[in-house]
N, C-alpha and C positions, 0 to 999 in steps of 0.2 A: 929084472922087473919088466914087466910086459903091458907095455903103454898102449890105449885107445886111442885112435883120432874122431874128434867130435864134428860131426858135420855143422856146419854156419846155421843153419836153419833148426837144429836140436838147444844150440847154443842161445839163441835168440828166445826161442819158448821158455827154455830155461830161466832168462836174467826176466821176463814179464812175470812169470809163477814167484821167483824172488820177490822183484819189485808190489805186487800183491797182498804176498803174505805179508810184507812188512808195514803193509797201508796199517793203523791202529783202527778198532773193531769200534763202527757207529751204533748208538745207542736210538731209538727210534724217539723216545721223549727227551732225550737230549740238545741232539742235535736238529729235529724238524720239528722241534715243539710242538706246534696244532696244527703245521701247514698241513695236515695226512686230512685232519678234522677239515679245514675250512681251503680248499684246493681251488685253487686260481687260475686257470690255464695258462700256460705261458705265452706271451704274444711274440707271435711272428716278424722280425726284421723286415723292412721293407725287401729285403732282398729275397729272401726266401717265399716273402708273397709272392713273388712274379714268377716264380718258376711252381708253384703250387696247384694246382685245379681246382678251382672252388667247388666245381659238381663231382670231385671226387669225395672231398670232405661233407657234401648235403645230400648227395644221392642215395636213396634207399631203394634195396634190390626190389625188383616185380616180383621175385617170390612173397615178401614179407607182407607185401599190403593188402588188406582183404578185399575180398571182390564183393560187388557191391549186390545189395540182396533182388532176390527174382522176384517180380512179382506179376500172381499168377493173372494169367487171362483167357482160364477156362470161361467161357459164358452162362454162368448158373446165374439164381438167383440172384448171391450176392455180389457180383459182379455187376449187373442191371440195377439192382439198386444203386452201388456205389460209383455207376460210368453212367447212366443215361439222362439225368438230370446234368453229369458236366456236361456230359457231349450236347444236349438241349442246349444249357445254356451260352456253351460256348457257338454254335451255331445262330443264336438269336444277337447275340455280339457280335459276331462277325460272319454275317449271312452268305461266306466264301461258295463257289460249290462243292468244295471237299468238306469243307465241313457240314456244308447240309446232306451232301452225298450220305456221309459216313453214319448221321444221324439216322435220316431215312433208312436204313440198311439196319443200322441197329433197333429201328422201331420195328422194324420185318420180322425181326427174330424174336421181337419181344410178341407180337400180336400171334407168328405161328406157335410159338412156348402156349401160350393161351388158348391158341382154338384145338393143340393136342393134349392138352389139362381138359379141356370141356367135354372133347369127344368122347375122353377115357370116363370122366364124370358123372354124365348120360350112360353110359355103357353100363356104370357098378349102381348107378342111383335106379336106374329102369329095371334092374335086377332083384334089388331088396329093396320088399317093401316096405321096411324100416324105417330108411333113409329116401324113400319117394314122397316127396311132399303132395303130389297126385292122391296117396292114400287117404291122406288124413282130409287134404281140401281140395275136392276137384276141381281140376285147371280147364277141364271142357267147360265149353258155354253152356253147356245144360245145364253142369253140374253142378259150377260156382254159381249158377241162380241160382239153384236148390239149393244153397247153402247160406245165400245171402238170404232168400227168403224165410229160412226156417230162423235164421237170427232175427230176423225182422218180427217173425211171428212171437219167439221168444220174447222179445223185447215186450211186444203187446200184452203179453202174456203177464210177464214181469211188471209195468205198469200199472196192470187192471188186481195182480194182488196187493199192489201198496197202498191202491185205494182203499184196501179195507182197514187198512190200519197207521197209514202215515198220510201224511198233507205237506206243503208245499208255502216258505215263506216266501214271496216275490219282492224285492226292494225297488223302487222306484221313485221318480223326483216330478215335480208339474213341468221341469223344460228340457227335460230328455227324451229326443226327438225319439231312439231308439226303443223308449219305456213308451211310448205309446207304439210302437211296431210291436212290442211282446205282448202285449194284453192279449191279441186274437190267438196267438197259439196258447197261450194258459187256458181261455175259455174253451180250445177244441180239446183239449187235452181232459177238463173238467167235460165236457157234453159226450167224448167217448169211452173215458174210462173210470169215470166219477171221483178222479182225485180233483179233492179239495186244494181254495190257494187261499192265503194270507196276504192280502196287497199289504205293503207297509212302504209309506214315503216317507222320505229323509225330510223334506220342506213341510208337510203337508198337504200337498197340492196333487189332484187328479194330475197323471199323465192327458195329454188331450183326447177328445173322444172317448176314454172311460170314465164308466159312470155308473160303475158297484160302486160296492164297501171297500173301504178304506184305513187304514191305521197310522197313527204317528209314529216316528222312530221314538224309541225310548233307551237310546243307544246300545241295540243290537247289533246295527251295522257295522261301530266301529269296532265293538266288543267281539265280532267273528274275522275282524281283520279284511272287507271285504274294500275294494279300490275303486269298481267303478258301478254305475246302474243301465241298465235293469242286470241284477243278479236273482239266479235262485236257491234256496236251501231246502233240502226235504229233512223232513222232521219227522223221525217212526215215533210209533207213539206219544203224541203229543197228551202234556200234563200241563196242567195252571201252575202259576209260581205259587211255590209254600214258604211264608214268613219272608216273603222280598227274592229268595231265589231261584232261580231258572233254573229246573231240575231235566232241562229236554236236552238232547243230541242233536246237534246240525250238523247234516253232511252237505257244503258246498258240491254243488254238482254244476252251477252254471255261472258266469261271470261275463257279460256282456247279449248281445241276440241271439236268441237262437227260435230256430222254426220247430213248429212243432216234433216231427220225424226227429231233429237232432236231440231234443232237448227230452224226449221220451226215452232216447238210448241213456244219455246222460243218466238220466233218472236208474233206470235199469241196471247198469253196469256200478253207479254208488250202490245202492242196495246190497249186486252180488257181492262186490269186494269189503261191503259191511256182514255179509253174513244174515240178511235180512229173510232171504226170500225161501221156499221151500227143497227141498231137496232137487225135485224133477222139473222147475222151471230153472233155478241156478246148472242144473245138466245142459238142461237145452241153451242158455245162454253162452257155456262155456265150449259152443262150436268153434273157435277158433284154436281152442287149447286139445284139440284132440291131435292125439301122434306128437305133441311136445313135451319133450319133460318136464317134470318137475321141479320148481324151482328150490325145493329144500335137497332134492338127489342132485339136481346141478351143482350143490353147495355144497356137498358132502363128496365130489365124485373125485376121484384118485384111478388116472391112467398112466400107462409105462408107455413112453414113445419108443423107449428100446425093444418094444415087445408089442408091433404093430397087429399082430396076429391075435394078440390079446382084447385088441379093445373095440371090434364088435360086441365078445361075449359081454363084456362089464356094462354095455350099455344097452343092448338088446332087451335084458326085465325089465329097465329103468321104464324103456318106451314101451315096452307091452304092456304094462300099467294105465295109460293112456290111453291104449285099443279093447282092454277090457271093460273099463268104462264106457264108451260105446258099444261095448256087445260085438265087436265085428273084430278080435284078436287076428291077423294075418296069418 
């Protein structure tokens, strides 16, 4: 029979693999109950602390930790907005010279952003006559008198047809220093364009120095909601009351002094936006509204900012509407 020698070190693997196998097989709910569920770290011997690194066991690698986020500092728009009020304020807090430096530097950029917005501005607005507000109201001294004058004449214009068919209630009191300064423009107003007025005082009482006709309040004033004296109301077509009530329309057009000149636009401009006046003095009066759109297409209007190329055309009929009422389409 042919015998093996075992080397020491086969022998030794050997009686461990034994000793193993004969451990008896741990059941997990048996024998660790819930400690798997509710796990407790085990704590360290004082001895073992000292030989331990504490910044091994709390250090986390520089790979893992995120980096923290950029944040941009292109100089657009919204950058100026969101930096120049800090940088202001913090410059006015601490009037250092880096920080007024940095300010200063940053108001540079923000005024030349602005005078190359303007120049390019001018460039596209002097171009189309669309968008030049030159067209509609000239910016020459000639021309803005002519245009002031021709309102002016509208307005007279406007005025001298209301005499035919509306008049004017004035409120006034006996100690309103101001209601004796209105009476001269009512009466120039009556001696140029032959509209009538209705004095009516709230007291009674003549304002000083006038000395027409007169009426008592019969609570009109508080009835139109008016605050203070001298105020005026034009009245188109005036009617007597029938069976006690007031069948007339007041359009509040003035509510403290006004001079003549003002108080005749006043008049002029209630009328148009009542719809009172003729066709070709409401034209002439609406010299301001020439080359502006309209306010019902403004309301109705629907642009794609994706689609910059687009939105000349959508607005260009809006405003040629505008120029073909004055006859002068661009």
């Amino acid at each position: 029979m042919k015998t093996f020698a075992l080397s020491p070190l086969w022998c030794a693997m050997a009686m461990a693999a034994l000793q193993v196998a004969a451990q008896p097989s741990q059941k997990l709910g048996e024998d660790y109950n819930d400690y798997f569920l509710n796990y407790v770290p085990r704590k360290l011997p004082d001895a073992e602390k000292k030989t331990t690194s504490p910044s091994k066991l709390t250090a986390i690698p520089e790979s893992h930790s995120a980096p923290p986020p950029k944040l941009s500092t292109k100089v657009d728009v919204e950058w100026l907005q969101k930096n120049y009020a800090a940088l202001y304020k913090k410059a006015v807090d601490d009037p250092s010279e880096v920080n007024v430096t940095a300010l200063a530097y940053v108001q540079k950029v923000l005024v030349d952003k602005g005078t190359r917005f303007q120049q390019a501005w001018t460039k596209v607005t002097d171009a189309d006559p669309f968008i030049n507000e030159n067209t509609s109201t000239p910016l020459a001294g000639a021309g803005a008198l002519a245009v002031r004058n021709a309102n002016y004449r509208a307005q007279s214009a406007a005025v001298a047809e209301l005499s035919k068919f509306a008049g004017m209630v004035v409120f006034v009191d006996g100690v309103c220093r101001f209601c004796a300064m209105q009476m001269p423009p009512i009466k120039m107003l009556k001696e140029e364009f032959g509209i009538e007025a209705l004095v009516v005082s709230l007291d009674g009482q003549r304002p000083p120095g006038y000395t027409g006709p007169i009426q008592k309040d019969n609570g009109l004033y508080r009835k139109l909601g008016l605050k203070v004296t001298p105020s005026v109301a034009l009245v188109p077509n005036p009617k007597p009351f029938a069976d006690g009530q007031d069948p007339n329309t007041y359009l509040i057009v003035a509510q403290g002094f006004y001079s003549a000149d003002s108080l005749a636009k006043q008049l002029a401009y209630a009328a148009h936006r009542a719809k009172l006046l003729s066709p070709q003095v409401s034209r002439d009066l609406a010299v301001w509204d020439y080359g502006v759109t309209g306010a019902e297409d403004l309301k109705n209007l629907h642009l794609d900012i994706d689609k910059p190329e687009s939105i000349p055309g959508a607005l260009q009929p809006l405003m040629m509407k505008q120029f073909d009422q004055r006859g002068i389409a661009p």
